[in-house]
C-alpha angles and dihedrals in degrees: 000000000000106000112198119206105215128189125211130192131196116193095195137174097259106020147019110229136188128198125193114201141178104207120187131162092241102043094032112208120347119184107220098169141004134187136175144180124209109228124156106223092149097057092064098041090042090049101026114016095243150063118238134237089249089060106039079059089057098045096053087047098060098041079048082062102041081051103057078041091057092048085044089059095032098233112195089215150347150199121210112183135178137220145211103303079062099040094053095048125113097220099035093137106050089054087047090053086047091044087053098041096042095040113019083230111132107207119197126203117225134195124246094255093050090053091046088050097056091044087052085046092061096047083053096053088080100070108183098052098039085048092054100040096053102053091089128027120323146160127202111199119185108199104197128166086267125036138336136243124200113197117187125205129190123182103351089309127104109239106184140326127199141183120230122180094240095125117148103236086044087068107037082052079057104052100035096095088048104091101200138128126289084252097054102045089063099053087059092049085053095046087047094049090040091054085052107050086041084072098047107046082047084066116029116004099051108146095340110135115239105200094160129036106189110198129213142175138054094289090068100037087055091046095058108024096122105019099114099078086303092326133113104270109226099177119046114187118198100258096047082052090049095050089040097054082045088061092045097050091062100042109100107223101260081062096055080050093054093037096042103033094233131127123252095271098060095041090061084056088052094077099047092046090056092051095059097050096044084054091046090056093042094046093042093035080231109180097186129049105198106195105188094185104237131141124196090269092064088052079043089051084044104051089041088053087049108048086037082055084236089118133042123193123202081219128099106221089172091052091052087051101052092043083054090066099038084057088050089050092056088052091058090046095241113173110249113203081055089048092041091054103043088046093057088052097050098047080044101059088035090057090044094050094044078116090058113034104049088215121147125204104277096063082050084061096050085044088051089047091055097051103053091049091037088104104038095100097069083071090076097019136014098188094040094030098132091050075049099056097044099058086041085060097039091048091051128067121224116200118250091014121113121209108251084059086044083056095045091051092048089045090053093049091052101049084050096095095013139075103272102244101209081194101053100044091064102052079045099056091047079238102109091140095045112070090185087086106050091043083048086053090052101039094049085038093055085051082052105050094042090046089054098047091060085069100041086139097046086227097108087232088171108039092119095053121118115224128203141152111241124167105353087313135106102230120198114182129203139179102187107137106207131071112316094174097124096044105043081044090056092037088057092055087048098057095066098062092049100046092056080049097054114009085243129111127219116228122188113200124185121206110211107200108227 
């Protein structure tokens, strides 16, 4: 059985981390080595927008580093991805092009909801346990240095999931200028984090029961690393976390350096990252606080095993993704017999024209996504209800999808109801070099407009039509027998559109019975 060594690299905001791993389709992921480097990138983009020169020089040495360790190890392959100290930097893209030339490493920035997604990945990757805990109601919360995410899960679905700055070296950022007590330093990170989850318990937590809190991310590793009699602690009940957050409280820094094993700099973050979570189990009533031990590298590990088919998960992502934005829609009060039906045409017509398209199933997914949200902007505007949606889409994150893809959805949902701009779409997209994503956007909006046509009335008049391509035409049949006028006039205008897309006409033919 071929076994593939596989390096991943996180370049994070507080630290730079490497993860060797031997990945086979019988043994899984196994971890065979792990190094990091403490380095505080988010500090400066957080506080000044960009990162310096200083520490541009560190950062490549290190890589330069993880780089003569891959080639130690012969690693088949890597992927090395940065967060949000990069993301949120000015000048981003100049460090990234230094990091390429002076170490042959190609860093990729990914979105929020990319890096939540690995992280959820790896959680998923044990099977049994993930399966278990989300059947009833669970949160996942990722604390990271700079900002957090809560998922909730009910019933093996995913509900929502949604990013609050609440990242630990974000307030601590906050708070440095402020010169106080311990004591009362604490009090201000509480009031902060309290603020924050008001908001959002308000929203989207309301009555829903929390039995399970599942924590991620390097705050609570650290927390609880040797808390079981000098052992790493899995399963937190309420009152351990309670006693432990009671300890904590009355340790001075240089004691949480001595008792963790951390420098100064990450035992100032210990005390932040305890208060969220001791806010997280009060809001949600949570008895049990289930730490699986992963670090972006591991969901790293696990999305390279499963797009390489080394790994196969019982759980459905796709499926999360797209419940995430049914559950979106219903925010935005669109109307869903309308949205199910024109979602059925559209994945119909995509699934007939596979020959023709040359489209995989990832773009399905992003069609599917469209569709569902297409309507949400009547909720704000009627009259300017596809500019509506599309700031609605661009303002909210969906999980496991980056951002280019979040600004081709909102970009198809736009063009729905609107002349397609070739131009536009490519300044949009960031691709302006890359003509694939703005012929992707009209070819997924053309499947849009025409599937929407075919329910102008919003009385699924034709849910019951048969579609196939026949002779160089689209052919959508139909044996409803009443009036079709409105959608057979829309789906006319429509046409046009898709023709000049694919080379290929719609036709809509009723059959009348005798």
């Amino acid at each position: 059985m071929a076994v593939d060594t596989f390096a991943a690299i996180n370049v994070g905001s507080f630290e730079l981390e490497l993860g060797i791993y031997e990945i086979s389709a019988r043994s899984g992921i196994r971890q065979i080595d792990r190094m990091r480097h403490v380095i505080s990138l988010g500090s400066e983009t957080y506080k000044n927008g960009k990162i310096s020169y200083g520490m541009v020089e560190e950062l490549c040495q290190v890589l330069g580093d993880f780089s003569a360790v891959m080639k130690t190890y012969r690693v088949k392959d890597y992927r090395a991805y940065a967060t949000s100290a990069m993301r949120e930097a000015r000048n981003s893209q100049i460090v990234i092009d230094q990091i390429r030339v002076r170490t042959g490493i190609e860093v990729r920035i990914i979105s929020n909801s990319e890096q939540r997604f690995l992280s959820y990945k790896a959680v998923a990757s044990r099977d049994a346990e993930f399966d278990k805990n989300i059947r009833s109601g669970t949160a996942i919360v990722d604390v990271s240095f700079g900002s957090m995410q809560i998922s909730l899960f009910d019933k093996n679905l995913l509900i929502s999931t949604q990013n609050l700055p609440l990242g630990v070296l974000r307030i601590r950022g906050l708070l440095s200028p402020v010169r106080t007590t311990l004591e009362k330093n604490r009090e201000l990170i509480a009031e902060m984090v309290d603020n924050e989850l008001f908001n959002y318990k308000k929203m989207y937590l309301k009555d829903r029961q929390i039995q399970h809190v599942i924590g991620i991310g390097e705050i609570i590793l650290y927390m609880f690393r040797f808390e079981n009699r000098g052992a790493a602690m899995e399963r937190v009940s309420r009152e351990e976390f309670d006693a432990f957050y009671e300890r904590l409280s009355r340790m001075s820094e240089s004691e949480m350096e001595e008792h963790f094993g951390v420098n100064s700099e990450y035992a100032a973050l210990l005390m932040p990252g305890a208060i969220i979570y001791k806010k997280i189990m009060e809001l949600s009533g949570a008895e049990m606080l289930w730490i699986p031990g992963i670090r972006l590298c591991d969901g790293i590990a696990a999305e390279y095993a499963m797009d390489s088919k080394k790994l196969r998960l019982k759980h459905n992502f796709d499926n999360d993704i797209i419940t995430a934005s049914r559950n979106m829609a219903k925010r935005y009060r669109c109307q869903s017999s309308h949205a199910e039906a024109v979602e059925k045409y559209a994945l119909e017509i995509f699934d007939v024209m596979k020959k023709y398209h040359g489209m995989g199933a990832r773009e399905r997914l992003l069609l599917q996504i469209a569709v569902i949200l297409h309507a949400c902007g009547k909720f704000i505007s009627v009259k300017n209800s596809n500019e509506c949606a599309y700031n609605i889409i661009m303002s909210t994150e969906i999980i496991g999808i980056s951002h280019p893809e979040r600004v081709m959805i909102a970009d198809i949902v736009r063009y729905n109801i609107r002349d397609f701009d070739y131009n536009m779409v490519r300044e949009e997209t960031g691709m302006a070099e890359n003509r694939d994503a703005t012929i992707l956007t009209a070819k997924l909006t053309a499947i849009l407009r025409l599937a929407n046509s075919m329910d102008r009335g919003h009385r699924q008049k034709l849910k019951n039509c048969r579609i196939t391509v026949k002779n160089g035409k689209l052919i959508v049949s139909t044996e409803y027998p009443g009036d079709i006028t409105l959608e057979a006039m829309s789906f006319e205008q429509k046409a046009e559109f898709f023709e000049e897309i694919f080379g290929i006409r719609p036709v809509l033919k009723q059959k009348r019975s005798v």
